[in-house]
N, C-alpha and C positions, 0 to 999 in steps of 0.2 A: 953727437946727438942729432935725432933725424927729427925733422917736423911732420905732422901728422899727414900731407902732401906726401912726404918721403915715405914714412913706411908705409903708407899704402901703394906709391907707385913701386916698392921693393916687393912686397906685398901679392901685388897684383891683386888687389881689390879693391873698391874706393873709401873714398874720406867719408862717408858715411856710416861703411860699416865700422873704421877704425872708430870713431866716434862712437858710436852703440856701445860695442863692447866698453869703452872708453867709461861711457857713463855708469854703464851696470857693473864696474868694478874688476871686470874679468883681465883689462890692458893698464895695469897702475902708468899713469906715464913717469917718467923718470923727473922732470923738473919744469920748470915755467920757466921760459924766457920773460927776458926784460918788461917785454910788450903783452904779457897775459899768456903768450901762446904756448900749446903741451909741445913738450920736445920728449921723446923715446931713444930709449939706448938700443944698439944691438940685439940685447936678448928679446926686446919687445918682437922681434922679427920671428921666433921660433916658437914662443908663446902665444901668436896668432893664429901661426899657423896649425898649433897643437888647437886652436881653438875652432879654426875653420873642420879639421877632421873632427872633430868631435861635433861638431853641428852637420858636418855632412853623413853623419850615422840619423839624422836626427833627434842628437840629444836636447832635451828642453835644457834652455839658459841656465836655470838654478842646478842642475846636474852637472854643467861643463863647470859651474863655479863649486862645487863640491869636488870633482876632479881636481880641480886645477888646486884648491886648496889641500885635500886631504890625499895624501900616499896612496893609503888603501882604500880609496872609495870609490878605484874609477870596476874592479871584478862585481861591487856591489851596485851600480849604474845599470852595469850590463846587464846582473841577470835579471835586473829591473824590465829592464828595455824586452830582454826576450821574452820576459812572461807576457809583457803587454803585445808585442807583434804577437807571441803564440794566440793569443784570444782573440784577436783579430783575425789572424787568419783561419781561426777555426767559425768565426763569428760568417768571415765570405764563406767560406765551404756550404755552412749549415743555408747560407741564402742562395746560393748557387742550388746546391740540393733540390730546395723549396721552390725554386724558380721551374727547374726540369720537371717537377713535380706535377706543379699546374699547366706546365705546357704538354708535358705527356698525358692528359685525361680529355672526356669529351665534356663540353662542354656543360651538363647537366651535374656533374664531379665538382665543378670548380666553384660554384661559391660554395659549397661545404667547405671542400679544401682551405679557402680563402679563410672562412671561420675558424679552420682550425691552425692554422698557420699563423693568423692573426693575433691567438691566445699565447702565444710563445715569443719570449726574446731570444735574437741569436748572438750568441750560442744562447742555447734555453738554460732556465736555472732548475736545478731540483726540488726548490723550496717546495712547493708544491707538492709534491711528490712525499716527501720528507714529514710537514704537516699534515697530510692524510693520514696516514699513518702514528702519529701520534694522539690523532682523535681518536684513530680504530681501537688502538691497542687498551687494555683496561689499564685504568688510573693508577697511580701508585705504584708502577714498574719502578726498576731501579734503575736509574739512568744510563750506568754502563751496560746494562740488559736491552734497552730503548735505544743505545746506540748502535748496538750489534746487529738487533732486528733491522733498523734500517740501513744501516750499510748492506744488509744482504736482501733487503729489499726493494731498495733503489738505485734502478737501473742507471748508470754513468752515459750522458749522452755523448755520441764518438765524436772523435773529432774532426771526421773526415767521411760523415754521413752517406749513405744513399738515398733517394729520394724516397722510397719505402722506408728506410726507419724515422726519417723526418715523420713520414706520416705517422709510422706506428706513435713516434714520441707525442706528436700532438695529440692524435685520440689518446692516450695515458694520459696526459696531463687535463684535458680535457674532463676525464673520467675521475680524477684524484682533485680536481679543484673547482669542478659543476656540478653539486650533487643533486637531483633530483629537489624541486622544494616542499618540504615537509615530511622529505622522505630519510628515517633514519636509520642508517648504514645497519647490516642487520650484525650481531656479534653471534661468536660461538658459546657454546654453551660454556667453558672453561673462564667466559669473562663474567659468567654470572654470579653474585655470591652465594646462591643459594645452593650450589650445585656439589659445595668442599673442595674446588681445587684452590691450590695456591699457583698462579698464573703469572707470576715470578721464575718457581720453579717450573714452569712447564715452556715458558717460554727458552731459560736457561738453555733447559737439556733440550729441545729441539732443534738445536743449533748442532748439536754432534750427531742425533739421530739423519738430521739429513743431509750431513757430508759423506755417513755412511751409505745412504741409499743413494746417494749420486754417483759415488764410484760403482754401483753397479749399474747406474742408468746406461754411465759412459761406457760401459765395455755391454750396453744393451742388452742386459740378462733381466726377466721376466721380472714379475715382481714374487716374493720366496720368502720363504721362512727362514732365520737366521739371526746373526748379528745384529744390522740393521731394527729389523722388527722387535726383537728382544729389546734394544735401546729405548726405541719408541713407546713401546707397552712400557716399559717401567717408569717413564718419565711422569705420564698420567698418573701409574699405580703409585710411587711415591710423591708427587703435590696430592694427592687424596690421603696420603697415611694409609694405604692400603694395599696387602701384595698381589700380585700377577698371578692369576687364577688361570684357566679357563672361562672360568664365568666371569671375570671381568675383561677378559676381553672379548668376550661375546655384547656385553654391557656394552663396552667402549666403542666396537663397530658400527652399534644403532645410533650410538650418539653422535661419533664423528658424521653415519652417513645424511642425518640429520643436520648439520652444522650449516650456515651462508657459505657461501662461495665467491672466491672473486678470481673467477676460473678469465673472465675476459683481461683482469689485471696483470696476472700471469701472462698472458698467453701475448698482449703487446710487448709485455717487459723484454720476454725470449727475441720479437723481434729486433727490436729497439738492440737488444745488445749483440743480437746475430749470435750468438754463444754457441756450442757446443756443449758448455755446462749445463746442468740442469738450474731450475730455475728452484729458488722453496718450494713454489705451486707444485710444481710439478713432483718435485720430492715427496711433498705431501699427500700429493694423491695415490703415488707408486705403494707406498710405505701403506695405504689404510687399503689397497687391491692385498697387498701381502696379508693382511689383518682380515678382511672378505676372504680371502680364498683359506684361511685356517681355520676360521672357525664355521665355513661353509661344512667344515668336513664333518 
């Protein structure tokens, strides 16, 4: 039996730390001497030190005492640990970024920047982004529909930013959680009731019409009559109960070219993600040039 002296000078750490742990349960000592004092057996030696590595990872205390207690707890510790350093180090990146940011502008840039910088936690959160969107879209979607739309319409901020998409992201987030006051966001006409679409099904099927026309964005072929367009028209002409005419897609061009825009939404989001994919907007807009240029004819 070693005294609390002993297995710290075996140890090689002091009677303090051996204490600590002592008290929080993690070093049971093996017995009391006569005189009150902990006495530790051998293994207390191995089980320290399994305790100093694990605090030298920077595990918190109640982690090393779930390790130490449970078999399998220490693979579930870890990927604890890593997700919290990943968000951390994505959290520096995104302030490093932001940093370069303000120092690469002149002087008359930076308190804007400052404002806009200032609106954002880092790493920034979507919520915002996310809630915009759930105001825009019309009432009574169905939620696995609501969820689609915005997974594909909000941009994932990286994790390993440049100074330019920090910016982009701030102006978006700015743009999606400061709206004008008294000013309200204009809809399309498909959110309207008066108008006979079911905006369920239009928002459904737009989700395939514009993976279609992205594949042609990305191999950069014009905007054309086709697949794609075909998709598109029909999506509208069946949430109306109505078939794909000629005349209703002459109908449908005045109306789309008619429609709000949130052409500046787009166009941060593309940065913000640096992508190569098209963006919705953009698919959107491609897809109603194909729908102009057919019934131009």
């Amino acid at each position: 039996m070693w005294s609390i002296g002993e297995l710290a000078e075996h140890a090689g750490v002091t009677v303090k730390t051996v204490r600590f742990y002592s008290d929080r349960g993690l070093l049971p000592e093996a017995v009391r001497s006569s005189g009150g004092h902990r006495r530790y057996g051998p293994e207390a030696l191995d089980r320290l030190r399994l305790i100093r590595s694990l605090r030298g990872l920077d595990l918190p205390v109640p982690d090393v005492g779930r390790v130490l207690e449970q078999e399998d707890a220490l693979e579930d510790v870890i990927a604890g640990q890593l997700r919290e350093l990943g968000s951390q180090l994505a959290a520096l990146r995104w302030r490093e970024a932001a940093l370069h940011l303000l120092q690469d502008c002149t002087p008359a840039e930076r308190a804007d920047r400052l404002r806009l910088i200032g609106g954002i936690t880092t790493p920034p959160s979507t919520a915002p982004l996310a809630r915009f969107w759930r105001g825009w879209l019309p009432a009574r979607l169905p939620a696995r529909v609501v969820s689609s739309i915005i997974e594909l319409a909000v941009p994932q901020p990286p994790s390993d930013p440049t100074p330019a998409q920090v910016l982009a992201f701030a102006r978006l987030h700015a743009f999606a959680s400061t709206p004008c006051p008294g000013v309200v966001q204009p809809q399309p006409a498909i959110h309207q009731p008066d108008t006979g679409y079911r905006p369920a099904l239009v928002y459904e099927g737009l989700i395939e019409a514009y993976a279609l026309a992205s594949a042609h964005m990305r191999a950069q072929r014009a905007p054309h009559e086709g697949e794609a367009l075909d998709c598109f028209v029909s999506v509208y002409a069946q949430s109306c109960g109505t078939r794909d005419t000629p005349a209703f897609r002459s109908r449908l061009s005045g109306q789309l070219a008619a429609d709000p825009r949130l052409d500046h939404y787009w166009q941060l989001t593309a940065e913000v993600t640096a992508s190569t994919d098209p963006t919705p907007g953009a698919a959107h807009d491609w897809l109603c040039a194909a729908l102009d240029a057919q019934t131009a004819l």
